[in-house]
Each structure stands twice: as C-alpha cells, then as structure tokens.
N, C-alpha and C positions, 0 to 999 in steps of 0.2 A: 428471407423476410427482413423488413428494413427495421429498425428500433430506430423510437423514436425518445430524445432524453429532454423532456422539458423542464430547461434549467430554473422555472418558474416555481416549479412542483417541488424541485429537488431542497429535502431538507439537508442544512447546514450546519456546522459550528462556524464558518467562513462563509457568509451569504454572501452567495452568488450574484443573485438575483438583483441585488442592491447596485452594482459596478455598476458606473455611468463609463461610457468612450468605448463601446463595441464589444462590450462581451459578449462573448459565446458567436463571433463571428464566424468561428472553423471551431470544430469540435469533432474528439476523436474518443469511441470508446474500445475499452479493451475486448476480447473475446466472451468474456463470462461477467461483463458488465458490473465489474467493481473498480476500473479505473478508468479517471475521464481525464483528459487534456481538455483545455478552455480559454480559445485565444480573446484578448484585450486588445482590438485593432487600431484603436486609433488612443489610445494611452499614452499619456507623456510622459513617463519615466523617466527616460531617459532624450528628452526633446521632445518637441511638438509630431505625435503619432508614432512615437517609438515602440511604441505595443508594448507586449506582455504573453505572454503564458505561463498556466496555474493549473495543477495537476491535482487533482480529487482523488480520495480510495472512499469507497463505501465499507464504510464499519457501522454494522449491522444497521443498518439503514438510515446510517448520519454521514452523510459527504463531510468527508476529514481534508482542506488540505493537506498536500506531503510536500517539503523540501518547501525552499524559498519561489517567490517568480521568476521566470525567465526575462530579463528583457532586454528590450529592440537596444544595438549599442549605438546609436545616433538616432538625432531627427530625421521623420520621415522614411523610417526600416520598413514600416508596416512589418514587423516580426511577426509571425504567426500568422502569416497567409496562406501558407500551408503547417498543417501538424497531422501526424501520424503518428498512432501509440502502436508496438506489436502488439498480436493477439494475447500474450501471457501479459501485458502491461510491464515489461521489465526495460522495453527503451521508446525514446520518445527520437523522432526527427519532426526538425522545427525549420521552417524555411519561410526565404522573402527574395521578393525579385528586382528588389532597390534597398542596396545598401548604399548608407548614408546619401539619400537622395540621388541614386545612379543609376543604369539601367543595370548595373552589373548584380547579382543574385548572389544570395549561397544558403546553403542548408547547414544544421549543426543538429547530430545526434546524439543524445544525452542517457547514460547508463544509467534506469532507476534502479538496478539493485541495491546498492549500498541503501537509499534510503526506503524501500519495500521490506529490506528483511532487519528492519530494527527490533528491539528487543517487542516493543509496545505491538507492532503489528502480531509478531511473531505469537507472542502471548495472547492476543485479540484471537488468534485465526487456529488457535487450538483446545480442544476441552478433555479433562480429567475429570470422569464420574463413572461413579457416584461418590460425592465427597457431604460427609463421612462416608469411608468405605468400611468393609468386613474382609471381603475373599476375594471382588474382583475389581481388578481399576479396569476402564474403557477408556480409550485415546481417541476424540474425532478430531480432524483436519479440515479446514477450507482456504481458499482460497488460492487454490493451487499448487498447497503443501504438498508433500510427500515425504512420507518416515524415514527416515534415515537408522533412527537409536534413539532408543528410551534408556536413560540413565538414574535408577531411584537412588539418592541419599538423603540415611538416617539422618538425626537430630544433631550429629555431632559431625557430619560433613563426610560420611563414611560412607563409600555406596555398597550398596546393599543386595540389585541387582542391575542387570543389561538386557536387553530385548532388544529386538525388531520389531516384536510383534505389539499389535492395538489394543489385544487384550490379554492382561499380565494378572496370573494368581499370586494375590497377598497374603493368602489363608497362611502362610507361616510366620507372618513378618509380628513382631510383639505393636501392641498399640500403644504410637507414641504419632508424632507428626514426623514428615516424610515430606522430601522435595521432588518432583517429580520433575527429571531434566528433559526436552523431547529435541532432538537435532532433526533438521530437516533439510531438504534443497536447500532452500533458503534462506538460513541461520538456526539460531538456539533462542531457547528461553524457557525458562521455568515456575512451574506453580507448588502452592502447598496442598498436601491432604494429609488427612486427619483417617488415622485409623483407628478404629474402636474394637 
C-alpha cells in the first residue's frame, strides 16, 4: 500500500511548507514513517539550482529537523534528484545526474546514526513509569530502540542496580531520586525518578 506524506499537513518546528525553489520534489520515508528526507531542487545555496536536502524525525507528531542541509556543491547539481532513506532511516543516498552543470552524475551516501542516537532523541524515544514510583519501574521504547541495559544510580552516583529487563522491582530500594540510565542499539541516555 503506497503512503502518502502531504508535506502541507505536516506540522513543524522547521516549516516545511514555507520553502519556495522545489521542495518536496523527491521525497523518501523511512519504513515506520518517522524519518523523511525532503529535496529542495532548484535551491541556490550553493549556485543557481544547486539544491538541497533536509532530513525530518517525527517526535511525537512535530517534524524536527535533524543534522544540517545537504547541499548541491556547485550551480546547477540539481542535488536531490534522487534520495533514498533505508528502511530503519539510519542512511540517506542522495544523488544528481549533472554535477556542476555536466552530464557526469554521482550519488553520495550519508550515515544518520551519529545524529539519530543523540542524547535528545534517545531520551525522546524512551519512557520510565510510573514516576513517582513505589515497587515497579516499566521501560517502553520506540522508535526502533531495543534494550541493551538498564543501569539505576542512586543520589550520589552509585549504581544500585543492572538489568536487561523492561520491568525492574524497586520495592527494596529506600526513597530518595534515582537516575535511571537505559543503553540501547542506538546510544544512551537518562532520566530521573522519584521514589516514594
């Protein structure tokens, strides 16, 4: 079945919608429709139609840019006349079939992991509850997370316990605040709770 992403609809902190010179002339979504590539084809950035591409993450239903734009290294690149994201949204191929006004072509493929598993996604794309807790913490994941390790440290930087697992009995732990560190595929990052 085909999806359709009408970048009209799509809310922003980076409005999209706004870009005059060909946005959204090739457009690529990821597999589970939380990363968009979004080419700019006739963009002068760098010369007259030197394009552009600008990579979206959906957080929780606000299109975030991520990373800088891509763009055309000369006039006339039309960069982004072809873009491909993979299915996990972790690499982007970008290609044009006239570099600097030539018939000669090339593609360039761009690793998004370094900027997918920052702290902010990372933090965004996991949840600790129930905060305040009592006896049990719960760990949900999105975004194509997967648990690696749960590391709790106490108040004074001391960890206290380790898991694997998504649901960790606290019922021993004295009530005080607690960090709750979670690693996954694709980096680290950490929240607070409050035990009562």
């Amino acid at each position: 079945m085909d999806k359709q992403l009408d970048i009209e609809d799509v809310p922003t902190q980076d409005s999209v919608q706004d870009e005059p010179e060909g946005t959204g002339g090739r457009v690529s979504l990821s597999a589970n429709d939380n990363i968009v590539a979004i080419s700019a084809q006739n963009n002068d950035a760098n010369g007259m139609s030197s394009s552009y591409v600008r990579v979206f993450r959906n957080n929780s239903g606000v299109w975030t840019q991520i990373g800088q734009s891509v763009n055309g290294e000369a006039a006339s690149d039309q960069f982004g006349g072809s873009i491909s994201l993979s299915a996990d949204g972790s690499k982007l191929a970008v290609g044009t079939a006239t570099l600097n006004n030539s018939n000669k072509g090339y593609t360039k493929v761009y690793d998004l992991v370094t900027v997918l598993s920052s702290d902010s996604f990372i933090k965004a794309s996991f949840n600790v509850y129930p905060n305040p807790a009592s006896e049990i913490l719960n760990i949900t994941l999105e975004n194509e997370l997967f648990l690696e390790k749960v590391i709790i440290y106490n108040n004074l930087g001391q960890i206290v316990k380790t898991t694997k697992g998504k649901t960790i009995n606290i019922s021993s732990f004295a009530k005080s605040l607690y960090h709750v560190e979670v690693i996954s595929n694709k980096g680290k990052a950490s929240k607070k709770v409050i035990l009562k």
